[in-house]
Structures are given as C-alpha cells and as structure tokens.
N, C-alpha and C positions, 0 to 999 in steps of 0.2 A: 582576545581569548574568550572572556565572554558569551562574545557573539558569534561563536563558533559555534561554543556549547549551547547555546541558546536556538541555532540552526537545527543542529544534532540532535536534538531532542524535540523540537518540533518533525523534522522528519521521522524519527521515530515513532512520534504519536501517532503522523499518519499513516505509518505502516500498520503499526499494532491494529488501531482499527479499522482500515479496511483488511488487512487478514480476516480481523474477528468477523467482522461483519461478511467478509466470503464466505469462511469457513461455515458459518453459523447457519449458510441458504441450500434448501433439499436442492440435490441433483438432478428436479426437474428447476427449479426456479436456476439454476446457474446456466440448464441448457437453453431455458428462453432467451437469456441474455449472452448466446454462447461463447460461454466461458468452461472451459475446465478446471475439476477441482484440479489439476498438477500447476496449470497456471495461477492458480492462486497468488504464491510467494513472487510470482515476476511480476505478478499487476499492481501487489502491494509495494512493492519497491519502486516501479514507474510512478505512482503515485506520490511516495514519497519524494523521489526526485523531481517533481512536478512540483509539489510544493515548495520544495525550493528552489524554483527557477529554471530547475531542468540542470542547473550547471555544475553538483556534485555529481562522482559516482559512487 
C-alpha cells in the first residue's frame, strides 16, 4: 500500500511540474517547441505516466 501511494505521488509531482513549468512559457516559446497551450494537461499526464513506467493510467 505504501508503494502505491509512494507511485501516486511521485507521478503527481511530475505532473504539477511540468504543468507549471508549461503553463509558465510565453506562447511564442510553447510555439518553438510546438506545443499548444490546450495540450498542456495531456503532456503533463504522459509525463507523469512516463514516470512511472508508462503502465498506470
């Protein structure tokens, strides 16, 4: 149980910050890298599921 919540919260972590750190970049630095800001929330969640292995969802 633990390490469940020990998962859970580190994929949390990586979402919160790559949000923040999305959210935080002008609309020409997201377009260099393009990214839209509506993608945001889906890049931060593949990320967090990247972080853990890919094999929650």
């Amino acid at each position: 149980m633990a390490g469940r919540y020990h998962e859970w919260a580190h994929r949390r972590e990586v979402y919160q910050t790559t949000f923040h750190e999305l959210t935080h970049c002008s609309d020409r630095e997201l377009a260099d890298i393009s990214i839209a800001r509506c993608d945001i929330p889906r890049i931060a969640a593949e990320a967090a599921r990247m972080a853990s292995g890919g094999h929650s969802r």
